[in-house]
N, C-alpha and C positions, 0 to 999 in steps of 0.2 A: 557411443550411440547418439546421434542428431536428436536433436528436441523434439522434432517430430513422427520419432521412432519412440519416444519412451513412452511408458505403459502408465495410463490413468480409466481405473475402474469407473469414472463415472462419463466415457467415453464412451464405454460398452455394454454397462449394464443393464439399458435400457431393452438391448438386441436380446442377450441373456433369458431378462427374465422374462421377453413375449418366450424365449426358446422352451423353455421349462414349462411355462405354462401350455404352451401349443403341443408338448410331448407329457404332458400332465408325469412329471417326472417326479415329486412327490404325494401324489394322490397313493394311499394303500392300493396296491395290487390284490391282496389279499387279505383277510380278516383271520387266517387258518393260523392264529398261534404267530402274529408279527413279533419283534424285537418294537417292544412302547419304549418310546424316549421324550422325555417330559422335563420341560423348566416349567417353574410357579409360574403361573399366568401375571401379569403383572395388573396392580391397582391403573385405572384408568386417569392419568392425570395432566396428560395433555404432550409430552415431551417423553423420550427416554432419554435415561441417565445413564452414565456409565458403568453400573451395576448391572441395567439390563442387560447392555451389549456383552459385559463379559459372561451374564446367567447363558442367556440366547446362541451366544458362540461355541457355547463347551457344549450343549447339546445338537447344537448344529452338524458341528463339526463332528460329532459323532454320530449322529443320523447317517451325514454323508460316508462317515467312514464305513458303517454297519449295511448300510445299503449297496456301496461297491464291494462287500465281500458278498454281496447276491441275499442279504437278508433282505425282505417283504419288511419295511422300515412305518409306524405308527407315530407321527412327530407335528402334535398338532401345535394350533393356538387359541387363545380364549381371550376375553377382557374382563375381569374381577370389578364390573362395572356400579354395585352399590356400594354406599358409605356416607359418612358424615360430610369429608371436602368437598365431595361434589354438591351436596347439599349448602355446602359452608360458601362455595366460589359462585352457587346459585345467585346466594345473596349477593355478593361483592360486584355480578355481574348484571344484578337487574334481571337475570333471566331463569329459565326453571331446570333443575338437575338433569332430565334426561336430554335435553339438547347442548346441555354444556359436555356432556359423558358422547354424545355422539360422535360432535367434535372433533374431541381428544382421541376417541377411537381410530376413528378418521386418519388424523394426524400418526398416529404411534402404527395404525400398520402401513401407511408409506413408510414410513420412517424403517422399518423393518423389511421391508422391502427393496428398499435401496441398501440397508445394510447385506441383502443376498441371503438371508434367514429362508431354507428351504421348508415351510410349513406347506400341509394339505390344508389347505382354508375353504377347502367342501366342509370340514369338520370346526369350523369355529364358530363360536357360546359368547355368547353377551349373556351376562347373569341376571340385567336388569330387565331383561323379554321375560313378558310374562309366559310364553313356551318353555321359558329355563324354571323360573322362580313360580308355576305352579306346582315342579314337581317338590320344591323346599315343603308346599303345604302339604303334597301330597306324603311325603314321609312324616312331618307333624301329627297327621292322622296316625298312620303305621305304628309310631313309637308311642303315641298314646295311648292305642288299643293295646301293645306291648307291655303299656305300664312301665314305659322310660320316659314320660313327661306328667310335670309336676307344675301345680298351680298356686302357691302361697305367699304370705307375707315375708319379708325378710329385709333383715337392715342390706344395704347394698352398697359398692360403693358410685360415687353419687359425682360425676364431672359440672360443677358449675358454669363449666365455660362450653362446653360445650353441650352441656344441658341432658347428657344423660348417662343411664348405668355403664358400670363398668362391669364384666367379667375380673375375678382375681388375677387373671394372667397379664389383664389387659392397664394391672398399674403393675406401676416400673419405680423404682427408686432412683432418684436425683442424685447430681454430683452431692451435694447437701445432707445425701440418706434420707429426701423428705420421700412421702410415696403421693405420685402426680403421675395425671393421665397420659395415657403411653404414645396418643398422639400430640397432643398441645403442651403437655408437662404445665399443666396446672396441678397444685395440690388436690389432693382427692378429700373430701369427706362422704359422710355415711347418711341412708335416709334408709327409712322403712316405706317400703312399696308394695304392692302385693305384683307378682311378676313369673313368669314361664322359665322352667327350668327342663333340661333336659338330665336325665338319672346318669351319668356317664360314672358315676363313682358305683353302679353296679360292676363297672367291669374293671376294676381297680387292680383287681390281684391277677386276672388276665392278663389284663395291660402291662403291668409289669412283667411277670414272667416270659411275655414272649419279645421281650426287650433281648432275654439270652439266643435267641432263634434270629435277631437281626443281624447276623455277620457281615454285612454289607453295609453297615451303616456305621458313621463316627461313632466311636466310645463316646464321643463329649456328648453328643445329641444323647445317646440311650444314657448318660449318665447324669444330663440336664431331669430329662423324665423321669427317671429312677427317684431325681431328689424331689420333683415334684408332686409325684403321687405319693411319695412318702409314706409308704410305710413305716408302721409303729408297732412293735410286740410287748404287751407290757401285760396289767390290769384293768378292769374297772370296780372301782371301790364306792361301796352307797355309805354316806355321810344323811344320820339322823338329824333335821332341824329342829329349833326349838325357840320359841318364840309366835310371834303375832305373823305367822307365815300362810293363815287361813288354808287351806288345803295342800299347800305345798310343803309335806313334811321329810321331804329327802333329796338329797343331791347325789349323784353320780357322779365320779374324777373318772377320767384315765390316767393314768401314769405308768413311765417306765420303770420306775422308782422304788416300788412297791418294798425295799427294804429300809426307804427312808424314814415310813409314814410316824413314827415315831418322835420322828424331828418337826413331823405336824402342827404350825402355831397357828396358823389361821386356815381358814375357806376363803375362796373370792371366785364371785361368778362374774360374767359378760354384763355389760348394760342392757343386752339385749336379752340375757336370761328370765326364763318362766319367774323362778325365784325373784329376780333383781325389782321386775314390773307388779310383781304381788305385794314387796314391800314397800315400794312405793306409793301405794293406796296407800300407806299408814302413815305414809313418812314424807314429809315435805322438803325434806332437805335430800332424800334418798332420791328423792322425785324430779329434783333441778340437775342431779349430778345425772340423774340417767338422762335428760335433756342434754343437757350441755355434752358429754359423752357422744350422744347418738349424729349428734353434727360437728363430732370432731374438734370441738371447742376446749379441750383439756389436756394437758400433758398426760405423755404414756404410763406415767408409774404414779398417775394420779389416784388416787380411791376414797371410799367415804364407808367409815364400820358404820354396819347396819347393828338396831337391838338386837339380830337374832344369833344364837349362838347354835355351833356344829358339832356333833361329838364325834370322836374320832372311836373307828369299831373296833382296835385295837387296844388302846389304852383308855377308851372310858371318857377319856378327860373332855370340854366343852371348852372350843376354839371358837373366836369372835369369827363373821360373816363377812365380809366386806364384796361393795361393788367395787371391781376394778378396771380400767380401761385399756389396760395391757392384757386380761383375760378374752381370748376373741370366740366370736357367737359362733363361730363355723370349725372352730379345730377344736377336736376329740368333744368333750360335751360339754362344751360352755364355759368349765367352771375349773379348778386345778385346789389341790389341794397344797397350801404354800410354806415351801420346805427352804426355807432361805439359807439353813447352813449347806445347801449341796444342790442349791440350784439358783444359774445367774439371774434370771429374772425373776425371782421370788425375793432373791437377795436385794438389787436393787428394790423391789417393791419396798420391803421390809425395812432396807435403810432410809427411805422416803417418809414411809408413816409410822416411825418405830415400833416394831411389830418385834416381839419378843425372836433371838436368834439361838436356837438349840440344836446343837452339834450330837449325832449320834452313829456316822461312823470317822473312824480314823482309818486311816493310813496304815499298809499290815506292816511297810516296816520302821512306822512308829514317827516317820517325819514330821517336825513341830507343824502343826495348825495354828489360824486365827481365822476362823469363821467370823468373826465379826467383821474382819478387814477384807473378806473376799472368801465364797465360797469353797468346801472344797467335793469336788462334781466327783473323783473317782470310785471306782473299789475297793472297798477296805473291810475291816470286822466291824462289826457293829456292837455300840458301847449305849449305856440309858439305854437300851431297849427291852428291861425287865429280860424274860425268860432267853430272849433269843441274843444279848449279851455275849462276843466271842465267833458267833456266826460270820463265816463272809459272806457279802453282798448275795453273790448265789443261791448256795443255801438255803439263807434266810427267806432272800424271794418264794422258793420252790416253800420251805415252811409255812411262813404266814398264808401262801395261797391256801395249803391244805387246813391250816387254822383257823380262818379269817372267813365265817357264813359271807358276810358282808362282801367280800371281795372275789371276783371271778375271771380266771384270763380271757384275754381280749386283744384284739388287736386293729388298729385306726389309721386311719388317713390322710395325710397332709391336702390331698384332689378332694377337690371341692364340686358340688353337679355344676354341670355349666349351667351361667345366667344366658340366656336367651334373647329376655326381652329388652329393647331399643326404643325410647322417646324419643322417633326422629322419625321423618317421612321417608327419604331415598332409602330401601328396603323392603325384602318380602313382607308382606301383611301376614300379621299371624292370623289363622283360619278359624277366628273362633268369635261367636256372639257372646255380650253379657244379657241372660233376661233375670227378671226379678222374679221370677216364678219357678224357673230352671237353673238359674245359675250359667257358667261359661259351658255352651253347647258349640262343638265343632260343626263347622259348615259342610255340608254334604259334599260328599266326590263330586259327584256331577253338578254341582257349583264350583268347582274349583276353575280356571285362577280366582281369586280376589281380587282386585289390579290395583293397580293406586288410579287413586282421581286424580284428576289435573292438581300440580300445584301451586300451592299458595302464600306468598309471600308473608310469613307470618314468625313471633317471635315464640319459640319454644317447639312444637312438634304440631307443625300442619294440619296432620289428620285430625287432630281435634276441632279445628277449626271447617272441617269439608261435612256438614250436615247432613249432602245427601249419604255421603258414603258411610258416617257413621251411621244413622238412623236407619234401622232395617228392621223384619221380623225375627223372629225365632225360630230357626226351622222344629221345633219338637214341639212349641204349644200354640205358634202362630201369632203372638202379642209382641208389641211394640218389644224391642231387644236394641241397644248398640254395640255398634262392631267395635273389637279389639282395635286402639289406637297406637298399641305397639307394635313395632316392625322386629323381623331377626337382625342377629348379629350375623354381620356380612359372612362371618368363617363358616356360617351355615353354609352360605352358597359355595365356600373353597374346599367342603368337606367331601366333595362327591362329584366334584366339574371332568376329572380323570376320567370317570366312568360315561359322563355323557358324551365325550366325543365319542366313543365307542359308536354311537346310534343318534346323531345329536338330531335326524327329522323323525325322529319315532315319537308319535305321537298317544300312542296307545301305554305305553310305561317311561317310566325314568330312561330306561338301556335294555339293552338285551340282556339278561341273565346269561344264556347259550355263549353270547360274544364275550362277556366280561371273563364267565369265568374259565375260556379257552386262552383270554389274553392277559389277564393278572396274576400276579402283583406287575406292574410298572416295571422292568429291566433297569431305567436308568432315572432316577428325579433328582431333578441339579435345582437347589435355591438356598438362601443365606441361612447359617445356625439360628436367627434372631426367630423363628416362626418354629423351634425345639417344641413350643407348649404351643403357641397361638394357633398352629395349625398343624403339626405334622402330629398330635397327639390327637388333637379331634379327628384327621382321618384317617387313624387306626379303630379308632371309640366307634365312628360310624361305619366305615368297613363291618367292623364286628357287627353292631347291631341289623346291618341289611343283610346280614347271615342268618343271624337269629329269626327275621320275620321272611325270609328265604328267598330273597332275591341274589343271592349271591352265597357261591359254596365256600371260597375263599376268603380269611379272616385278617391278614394282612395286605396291604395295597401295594408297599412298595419294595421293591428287593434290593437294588445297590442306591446309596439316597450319596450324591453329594454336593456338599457346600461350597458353594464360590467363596472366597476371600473376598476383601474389600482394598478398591482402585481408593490410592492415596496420592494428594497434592499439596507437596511441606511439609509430609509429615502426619497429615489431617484427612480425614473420610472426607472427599468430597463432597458437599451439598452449598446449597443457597446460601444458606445462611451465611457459612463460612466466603464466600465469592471466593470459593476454588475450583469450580465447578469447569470441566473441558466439554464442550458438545460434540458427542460421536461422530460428527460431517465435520469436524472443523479439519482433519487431517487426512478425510477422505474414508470411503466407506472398508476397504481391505488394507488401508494402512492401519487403522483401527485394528479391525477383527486381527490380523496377524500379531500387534503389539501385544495387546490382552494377553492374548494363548501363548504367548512365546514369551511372557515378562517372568514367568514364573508356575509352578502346581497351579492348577484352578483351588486348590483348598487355602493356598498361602496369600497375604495381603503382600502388593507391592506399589513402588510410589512410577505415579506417572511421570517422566522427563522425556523432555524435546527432544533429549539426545538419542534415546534410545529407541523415540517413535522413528527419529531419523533413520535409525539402522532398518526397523521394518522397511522402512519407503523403500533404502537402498538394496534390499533384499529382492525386493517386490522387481526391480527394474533389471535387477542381473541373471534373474530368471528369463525375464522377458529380452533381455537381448540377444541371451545367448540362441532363444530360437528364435528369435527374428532374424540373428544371423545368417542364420542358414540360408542357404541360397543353391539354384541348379548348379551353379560353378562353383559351389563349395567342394574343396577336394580332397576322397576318402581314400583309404589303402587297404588293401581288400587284400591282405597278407597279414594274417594275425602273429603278433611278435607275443615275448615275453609281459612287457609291458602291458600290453590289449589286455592279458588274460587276468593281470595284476586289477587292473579297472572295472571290467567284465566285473570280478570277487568280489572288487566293493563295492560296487553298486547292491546284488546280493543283499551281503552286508548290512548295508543299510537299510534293503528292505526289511530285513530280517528286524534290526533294531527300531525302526523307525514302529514297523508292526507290533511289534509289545509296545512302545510307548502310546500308540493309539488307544491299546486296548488297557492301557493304564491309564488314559486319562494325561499322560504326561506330555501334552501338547509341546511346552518347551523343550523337553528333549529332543521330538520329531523335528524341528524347528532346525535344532542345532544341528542334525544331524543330514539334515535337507542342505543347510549350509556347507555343510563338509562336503558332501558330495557335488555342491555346484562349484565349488573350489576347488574341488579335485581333476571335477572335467575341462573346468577351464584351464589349469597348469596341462592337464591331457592331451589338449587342444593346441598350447602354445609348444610344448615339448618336441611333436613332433604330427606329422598327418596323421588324423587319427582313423581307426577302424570303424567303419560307416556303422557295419552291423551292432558293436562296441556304443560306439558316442551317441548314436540315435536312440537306443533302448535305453542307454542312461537318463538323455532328456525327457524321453516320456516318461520314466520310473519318477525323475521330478515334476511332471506336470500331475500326474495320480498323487504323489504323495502329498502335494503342496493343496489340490485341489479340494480335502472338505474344510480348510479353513482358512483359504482363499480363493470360492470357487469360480470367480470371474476372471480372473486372472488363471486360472487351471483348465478354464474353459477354451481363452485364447491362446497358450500352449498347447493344449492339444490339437486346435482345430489346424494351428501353422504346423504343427507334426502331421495334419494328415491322419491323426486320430478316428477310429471308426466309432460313429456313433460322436456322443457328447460323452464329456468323462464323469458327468455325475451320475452316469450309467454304467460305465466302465469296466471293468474288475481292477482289482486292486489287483496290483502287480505280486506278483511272486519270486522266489529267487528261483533260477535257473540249475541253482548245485546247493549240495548239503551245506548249512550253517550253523549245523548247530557247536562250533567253536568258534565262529564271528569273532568273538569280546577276547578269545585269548590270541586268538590273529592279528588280531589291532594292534592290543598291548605289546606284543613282542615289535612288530615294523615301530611302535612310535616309541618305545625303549631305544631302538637304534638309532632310531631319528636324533633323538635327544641325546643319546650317550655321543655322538657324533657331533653333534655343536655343544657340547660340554670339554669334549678334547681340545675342540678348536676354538673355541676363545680360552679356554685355559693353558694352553699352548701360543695362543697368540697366533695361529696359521690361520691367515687370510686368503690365500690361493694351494689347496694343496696339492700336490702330484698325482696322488694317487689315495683312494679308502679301500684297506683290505677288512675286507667281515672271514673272520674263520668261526665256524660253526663249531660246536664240543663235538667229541669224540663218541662213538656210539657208548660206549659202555659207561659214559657220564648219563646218557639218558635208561639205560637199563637200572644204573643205580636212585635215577630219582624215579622210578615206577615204582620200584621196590620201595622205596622210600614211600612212597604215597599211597601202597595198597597195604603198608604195614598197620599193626595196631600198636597204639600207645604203650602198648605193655611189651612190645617187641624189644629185644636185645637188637638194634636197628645194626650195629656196625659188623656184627657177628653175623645176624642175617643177611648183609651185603657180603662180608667176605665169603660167604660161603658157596658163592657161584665161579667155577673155575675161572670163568672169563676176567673176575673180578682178579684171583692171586696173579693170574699172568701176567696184569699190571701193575700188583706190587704195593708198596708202600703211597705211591699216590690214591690210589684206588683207598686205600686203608682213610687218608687224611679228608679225601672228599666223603667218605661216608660218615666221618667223625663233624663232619659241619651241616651236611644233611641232618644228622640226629639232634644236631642244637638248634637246627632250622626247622624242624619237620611243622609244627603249628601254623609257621608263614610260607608255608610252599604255594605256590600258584599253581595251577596248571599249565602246563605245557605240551606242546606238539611233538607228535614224533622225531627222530631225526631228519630222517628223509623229508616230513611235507613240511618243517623248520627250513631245509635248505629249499626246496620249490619256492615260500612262501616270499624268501628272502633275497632269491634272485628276479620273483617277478616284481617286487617291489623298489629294485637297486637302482631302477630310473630316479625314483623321487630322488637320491643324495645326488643321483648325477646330475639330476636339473637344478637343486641348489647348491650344491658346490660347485657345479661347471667341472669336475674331473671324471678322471676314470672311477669306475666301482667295480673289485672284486670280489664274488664269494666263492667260496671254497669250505670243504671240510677238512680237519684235524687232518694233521700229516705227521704221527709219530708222537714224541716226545717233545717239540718243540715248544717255546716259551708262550707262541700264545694259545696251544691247546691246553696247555694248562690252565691260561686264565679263563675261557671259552667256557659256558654253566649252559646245561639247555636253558631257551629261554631269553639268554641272554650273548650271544657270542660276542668273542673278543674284537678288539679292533683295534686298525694298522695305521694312520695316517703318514705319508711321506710327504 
């Protein structure tokens, strides 16, 4: 092919995409029950990365494919356009967050664009429009009247650097084990705030349970959430205080333990506990540790015994009190009661501040212990435990429940309510006034948006700083009131963005109820595991809740959810930091998209090489030559041989395969399988004239197949075929003849292929005279049927002798059923005789075209030596 024959997509893509647009070729046709195919909208930051390209390709490419089988395809985009960076790059650029976030808007849908990403962009959301982000206040309202949003104090965790809350999901632990903010990886410590919370641990035990109803989605994801909501089945046990505790005369444990409590040597609540803050009125020393504690300032297994002592309801006895900083304010209720012979972090505590260590179960089959040297957490009988002495763990539990006023089953949470509120300007404004006479009053519907005021250059959280917009009335008593200066957490706005393209100019509600719940859950949502908690939890949480307050009948969002893998350079994730970073244009927009989907599963990580971008390129350009070849004087043979009809089947074939892999998701096998058959038709082509009707339906079958994940390159195959219409219109091709044995028709021609260049380099024959194929003998495939419809428990060689056809053959007959019965688990399937011999003469061109000789096949003739070696499946072969 002349250089100015080869195929470059940015030659044509510009033609392309006026095309699509001008035949509005991904706009929804219809709203009736479409196939929704959905990647994570991506954070707005000015560039895509090669994350997005390969998120954006596997739904693409599925759009496209769901669309040529005649589905009404839903395959929007958005921009997740609030957050802290835009806010952060505000600064660094002198200018204000929503013109740096336009931008980059700007910039990432060309970019998307040129990459041939088939999006309806009548339906695309910027979240930071206040059109988007009044409907975030409008739900604020909804769940407050619901009594899913909460307004109190609480210690939090507290980003210094970049100056505000964290949600629990949103710290991550460092190479170090330290725990630091999930964007900046600063260490986190703790502040007490008063702050919005939404109740999402009401639906704790839903949430989980319909984790078993997800079959579409990764175990790892529903087994990430599983650990995160964390359920706990155990007790809670009230612990009497006693001491200078002024009103506080009881403590609450949860434990799973409940047959430990015996081994009970101390109490230890949270810094943040009722208790811990009451004794510290008394206590001045209790008082700097809860300081120091509350801002992170103290090691984990630090603590300070307070005067007051605990008594334990079971044994009577009075256990010292301690504040501890490894006890946390938010898991089970504060406070634990500390069993250090049979639990790790009680242990550690207890080896820190010597805290007495009392062992009271063992081991049932008596293996030595040292609780002092390291707990021991199992099952055992229980010993020191007065009356219930001899019990196992079990038991005992169920006992002391029934014995124990004090104690009551229960069961806790690991999910925590989500934190909400955000000290930062780029953000929904929460919808709420503070007045001194009312307290926080929400702002009226028809007040809503809130907007943000222009912003302002300022250190800490802007809105503070903006006068007019904090300074307002109160709508309930009319007196001076200021506005909430918190904003939400951005995964507000990613909790529900799915549902607004549904109706994204509907101005009167969030969506259509009517449209959503004819089109949900989601068919297809492609985005990285890393968003298991940070987001695909919260839009299960909210799905549920806009059920409950009835905007929606459906309580899950998504049906098949999956995870891209992560594009590696040396070994290493791509990013900045690392300078290994490839930009999606540097190797052209479909040498890209093809490389990604053809590297590998979309759910598996693989490493990017030059080498192997190379093979897309070269892939890219022998599609494209083979139909630019074509020409009026190209010359057909309009006489279909044996051979034709060999090609004709594979193509088939390969629709056949290539079609499950689509619908798997398994783009690289399609890939592979696209390449077979362009290498098929090209030796086709050189073998001999080929059949016009034959070699043309092939090429188009490769311009469809190759076409939704190279569609400008599929676009100009088709149009040089003379293709009716555009092919991201197309139908998806179909095979011509039954395939449902495709995969045992391959394997037997590529058996032979291979058993044939096995003779002949082990032979050392470099030019042979002649390949004889003899097929087995029919009563060899009567005995592997029987063989293969028999059951395990069959007397197998007894049941083959006993077909007449079998004794007439005698003693071979007998030895091939005696290898059947020691083979029967590895039987493959195989073909008849007869469509074994068809299958094998239309294919006996490929040996004649590489070995340049004659090829004969034939069936069995008697008793001769190679019917005997001849297996269905497998026939014998003659080289001279």
């Amino acid at each position: 092919m002349s250089p100015a024959n080869r195929y470059s997509s940015q030659v044509v893509q510009e033609y392309w995409q006026y095309t699509w647009d001008r035949e509005d070729v991904y706009e929804l046709a219809s709203v009736d029950d479409p196939t929704y195919v959905l990647g994570m909208f991506p954070y707005t930051s000015g560039t895509l990365h090669m994350g997005h390209v390969r998120n954006y390709a596997i739904t693409d490419a599925y759009a496209r494919y769901r669309r040529m089988c005649g589905d009404d395809v839903l395959h929007p985009m958005g921009w997740d356009a609030f957050g802290l960076p835009a806010e952060n790059a505000a600064h660094e650029r002198y200018t204000d967050p929503k013109s740096w976030t336009d931008a980059c808007i700007d910039q990432m849908r060309e970019e998307m664009n040129t990459l041939g990403f088939g999006y309806d962009w009548s339906r695309e959301i910027t979240t930071c429009d206040p059109d988007y982000y009044r409907w975030n206040q409008y739900f604020f309202r909804q769940f407050h009247e619901e009594g899913l949003v909460e307004y109190r104090a609480a210690d939090v965790n507290w980003c210094p650097d970049c100056e505000t809350v964290l949600a629990d999901a949103q710290v991550v632990e460092s190479d170090d084990h330290e725990e630091v903010c999930w964007r900046c990886d600063t260490p986190v410590g703790r502040r007490e705030l008063d702050q919005w919370f939404f109740s999402i641990t009401d639906y704790a035990e839903e949430l989980l349970d319909g984790l078993e109803d997800l079959e579409g989605w990764p175990e790892s994801v529903r087994e990430i959430q599983r650990n995160w909501i964390g359920k706990r089945e155990g007790a809670t046990v009230t612990f009497e205080i006693a001491g200078e505790t002024a009103s506080h005369d009881e403590v609450d444990v949860f434990t799973t333990r409940l047959d430990t409590i015996c081994g009970a040597t101390y109490l230890a609540v949270s810094p943040g506990h009722e208790l811990a803050r009451t004794l510290a009125e008394h206590d001045d020393e209790v008082a700097a540790y809860v300081d120091d504690a509350r801002t992170d300032d103290v090691a984990e297994f630090s603590g300070i015994e307070t005067d007051a002592t605990a008594v334990n309801p079971v044994t009577g006895e009075e256990v010292a009190v301690y504040v501890a900083a490894y006890v946390l304010d938010d898991v089970g209720t504060g406070a634990v009661m500390g069993v250090p012979a049979h639990n790790e972090r009680d242990h550690e505590f207890a080896t820190e501040q010597g805290v007495p260590i009392e062992q009271v179960i063992e081991p049932i089959d008596e293996t030595p212990t040292d609780t002092e040297a390291e707990p021991f957490t199992g099952q055992g009988m229980l010993t020191k435990s007065g009356e219930y002495d001899g019990l196992a763990s079990s038991a005992a539990r169920e006992r002391l429940l029934e014995d124990t006023d004090a104690a009551r089953e229960d069961v806790t949470y690991r999910l925590r309510d989500w934190l909400i509120s955000r000290q930062r300007y780029w953000g929904t404004p929460i919808p709420v006034v503070h007045c001194e006479e009312c307290g926080p009053v929400l702002v009226p519907e028809d007040e809503l948006p809130v907007e943000l005021p222009e912003f302002v250059q300022s250190r800490g959280n802007p809105l503070e700083q903006a006068e007019e917009f904090v300074e307002t009335t109160c709508p309930d008593c009319g007196k001076p009131a200021r506005r909430e200066t918190d904003t939400m957490d951005t995964f507000v706005d990613s909790s529900w963005y799915f549902l607004r393209y549904l109706s994204p100019d509907l101005d009167t509600a969030p969506f259509d109820s009517a449209v959503a719940n004819e089109t949900l859950p989601v068919d297809v949502y492609v985005g990285g595991e890393e968003h298991a908690v940070l987001h695909l939890l919260y839009i299960r949480f909210f799905t549920r809740a806009l059920a409950d307050i009835g905007l929606l009948d459906v309580r899950e969002p998504v049906q098949k959810l999956l995870n891209q893998g992560t594009v590696l350079h040396s070994g290493e994730k791509m990013s900045k930091t690392k300078d290994n970073v490839v930009s999606p244009h540097e190797y052209g927009a479909e040498t890209t998209r093809l490389f990604v989907l053809s590297a590998a599963h979309p759910e598996q990580d693989f490493e990017w090489t030059a080498r192997d971008v190379s093979s897309s390129y070269d892939l890219q350009q022998q599609l494209f030559g083979m139909v630019d070849a074509l020409t009026e004087r190209t010359e057909f043979r309009e006489r279909r041989e044996s051979h034709d009809e060999y090609v004709a089947r594979e193509i088939d074939r390969t629709v056949a395969a290539a079609t499950e892999h689509y619908e798997g998701f398994r783009y690289h096998r399609a890939v592979s399988e696209i390449r077979v058959l362009a290498g098929l038709l090209g030796q086709y082509r050189e073998f001999d004239t080929p059949n016009e009707t034959v070699y043309r339906r092939g090429l188009r079958v490769l311009a469809r197949l190759i076409a939704p994940i190279t569609p400008y390159l599929g676009e100009e195959m088709w149009n040089l075929l003379r293709g009716e219409g555009l092919v991201a219109e197309a139908d998806w091709p179909e095979p011509e003849t039954d395939t449902g044995r495709f995969e045992t028709e391959r394997r037997i021609v590529e058996t032979l292929r291979d058993d044939v260049r096995d003779i002949t380099d082990v032979a050392s024959i470099t030019d042979p005279d002649e390949i004889e194929v003899v097929i087995a003998p029919d009563w060899k495939y009567d005995a592997y049927e029987i063989t293969q419809a028999a059951d395990e428990t069959d007397a197998l060689v007894g049941k083959i002798m006993g077909h007449d056809q079998m004794q007439d053959v005698g003693e071979q007959a007998q030895s091939y059923a005696a290898e059947l019965q020691d083979r029967k688990r590895e039987l493959r399937p195989v073909l008849p005789g007869d469509e074994e011999y068809d299958l094998l003469n239309r294919a006996a061109w490929l040996l004649r075209d590489e070995f340049e000789t004659e090829v004969t096949v034939r069936r069995a003739d008697g008793d001769e030596e190679l019917a005997r070696k001849a297996k269905p499946g497998k026939p014998a072969i003659h080289i001279s």
